[in-house]
C-alpha positions in Angstrom: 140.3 -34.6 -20.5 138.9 -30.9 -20.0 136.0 -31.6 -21.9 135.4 -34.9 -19.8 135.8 -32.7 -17.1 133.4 -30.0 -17.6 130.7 -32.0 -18.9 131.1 -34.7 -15.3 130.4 -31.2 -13.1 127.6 -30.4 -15.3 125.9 -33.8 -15.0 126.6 -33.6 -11.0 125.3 -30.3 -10.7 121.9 -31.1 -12.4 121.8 -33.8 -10.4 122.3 -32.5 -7.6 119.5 -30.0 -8.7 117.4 -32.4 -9.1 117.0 -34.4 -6.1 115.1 -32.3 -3.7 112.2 -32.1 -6.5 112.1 -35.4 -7.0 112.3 -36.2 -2.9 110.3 -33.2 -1.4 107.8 -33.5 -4.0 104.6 -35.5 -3.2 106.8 -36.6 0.4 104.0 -35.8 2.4 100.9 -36.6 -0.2 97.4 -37.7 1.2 98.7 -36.4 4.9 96.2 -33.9 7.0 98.2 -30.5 7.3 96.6 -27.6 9.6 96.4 -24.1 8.2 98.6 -21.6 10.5 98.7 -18.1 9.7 100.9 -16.0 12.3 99.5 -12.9 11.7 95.6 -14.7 11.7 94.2 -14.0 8.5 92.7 -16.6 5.8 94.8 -18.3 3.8 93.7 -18.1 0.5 93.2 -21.2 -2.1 94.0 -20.4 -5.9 93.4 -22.0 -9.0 97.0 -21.8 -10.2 100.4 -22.4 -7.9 100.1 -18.3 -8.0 98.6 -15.5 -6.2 96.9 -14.1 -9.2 93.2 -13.9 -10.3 90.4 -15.0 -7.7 90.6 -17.4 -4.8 88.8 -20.2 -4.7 88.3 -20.5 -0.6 90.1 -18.2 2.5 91.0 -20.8 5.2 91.2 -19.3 8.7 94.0 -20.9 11.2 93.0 -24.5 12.2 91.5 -25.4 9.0 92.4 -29.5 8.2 93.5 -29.8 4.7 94.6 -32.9 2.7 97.8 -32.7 1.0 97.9 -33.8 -2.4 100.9 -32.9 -3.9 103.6 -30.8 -2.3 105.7 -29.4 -5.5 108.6 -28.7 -3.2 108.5 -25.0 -4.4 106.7 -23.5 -2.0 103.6 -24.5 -3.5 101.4 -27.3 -2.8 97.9 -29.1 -4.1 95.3 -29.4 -1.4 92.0 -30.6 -1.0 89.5 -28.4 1.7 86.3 -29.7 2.4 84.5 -27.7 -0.4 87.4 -27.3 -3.1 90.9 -28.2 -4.5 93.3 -25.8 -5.0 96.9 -24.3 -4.7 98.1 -23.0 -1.3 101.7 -21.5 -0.3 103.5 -24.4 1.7 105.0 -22.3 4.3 101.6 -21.7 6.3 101.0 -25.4 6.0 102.2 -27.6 9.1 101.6 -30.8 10.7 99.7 -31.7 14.0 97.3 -29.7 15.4 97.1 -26.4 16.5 97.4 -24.8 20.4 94.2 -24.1 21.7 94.3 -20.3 21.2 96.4 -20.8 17.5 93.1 -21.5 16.1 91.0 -19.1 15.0 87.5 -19.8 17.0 84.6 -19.5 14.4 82.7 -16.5 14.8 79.3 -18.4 14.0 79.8 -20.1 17.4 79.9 -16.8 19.5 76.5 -16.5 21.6 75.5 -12.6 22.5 75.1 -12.2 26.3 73.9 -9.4 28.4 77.2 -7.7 28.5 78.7 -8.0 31.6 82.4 -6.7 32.9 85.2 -8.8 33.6 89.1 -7.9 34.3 92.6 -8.8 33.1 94.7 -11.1 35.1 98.1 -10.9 34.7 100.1 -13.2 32.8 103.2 -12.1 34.4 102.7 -10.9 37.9 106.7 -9.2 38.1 105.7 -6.5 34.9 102.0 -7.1 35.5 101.2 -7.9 31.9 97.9 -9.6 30.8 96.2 -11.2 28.1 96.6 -9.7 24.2 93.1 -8.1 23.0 92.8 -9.3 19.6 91.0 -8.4 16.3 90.1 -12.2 15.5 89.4 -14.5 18.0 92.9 -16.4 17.7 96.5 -15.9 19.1 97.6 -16.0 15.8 96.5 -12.3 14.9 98.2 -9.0 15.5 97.2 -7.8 19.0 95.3 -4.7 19.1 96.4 -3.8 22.6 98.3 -5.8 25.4 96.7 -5.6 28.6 97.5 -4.7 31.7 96.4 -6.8 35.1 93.2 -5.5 36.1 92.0 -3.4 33.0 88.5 -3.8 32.6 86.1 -4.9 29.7 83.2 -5.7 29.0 81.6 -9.0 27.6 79.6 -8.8 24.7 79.6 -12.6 23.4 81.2 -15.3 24.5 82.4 -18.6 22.4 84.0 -21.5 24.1 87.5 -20.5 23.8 87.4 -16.5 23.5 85.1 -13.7 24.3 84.3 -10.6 22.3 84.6 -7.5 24.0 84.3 -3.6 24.5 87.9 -2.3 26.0 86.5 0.2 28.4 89.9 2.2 28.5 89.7 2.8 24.3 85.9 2.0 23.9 87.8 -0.4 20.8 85.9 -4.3 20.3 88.1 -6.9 20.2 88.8 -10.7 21.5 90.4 -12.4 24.5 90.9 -15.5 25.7 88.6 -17.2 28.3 91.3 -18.4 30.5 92.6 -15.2 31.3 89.8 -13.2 32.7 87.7 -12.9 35.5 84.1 -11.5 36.3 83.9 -9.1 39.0 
């Protein structure tokens, strides 16, 4: 009866191992997934479910990909535009990305005479503005947070972010559109 025993909990705890590989894998296959990286970097795409030898791509935040096989180990098969390849499932997600989660391509910034603009606040009880930013999406590590009213000046704009010269630290960085204003 012992030996019945043991081998019944055996047979239930494989199978109980074995059903979220066979339901998470391939449960979202052919479906368009968005490329989200908090911190704003490229996600790279490997030859192997492993982050060894050279990528194949770097995806920056907003890139559409098309799922192929999710293993349901935190890797997953996907197909870019140019290339297949192996990405890490968690900065995968579905739907689209906020308008300043994306990472605006730098090809599309157009130089201007530079010109000076200000911070508006965000929050007009601590005066807070408007990250500056090494990569023209929200998703990066802020350089600086601004304060209402510090100036800077605009060196190229795109259609969602500008790149600019801090005048306070003399660093180049990006903000968002929406939250400044020429004077």
């Amino acid at each position: 009866m012992k030996k019945v025993m043991s081998i019944a909990i055996i047979l239930v705890a494989v199978f109980a191992l074995a059903i979220p590989a066979f339901s998470s894998a391939g449960a979202v296959n052919g479906r368009s997934m968005v490329v989200y990286c908090p911190k704003g970097g490229p996600l790279n795409v490997w030859p192997t479910p492993m982050n060894e030898g050279r990528s194949l791509e770097k995806l920056m935040n907003g890139t559409v990909v098309e799922m192929m096989n999710d293993y349901g180990n935190g890797w997953a098969l996907v197909r870019t535009g140019r290339t297949t390849g192996y990405v890490q499932t968690k900065y995968l997600q579905a739907g689209q990305l906020g308008k300043y989660q994306a990472t605006e391509n730098l090809q599309n910034f157009v130089a201007v005479n530079p010109y000076t603009v200000v911070a508006k606040a965000l929050n007009a009880r601590t005066g807070k503005s408007v990250g500056l930013r090494p990569v023209p999406s929200k998703a990066s590590q802020e350089i600086r947070r601004l304060q209402a009213g510090d100036q800077l000046q605009v060196i190229a704009r795109g259609s969602v972010w500008s790149q600019v010269v801090d005048l306070r630290t003399g660093k180049t960085g990006y903000v968002a559109n929406d939250y400044v204003q020429a004077i």
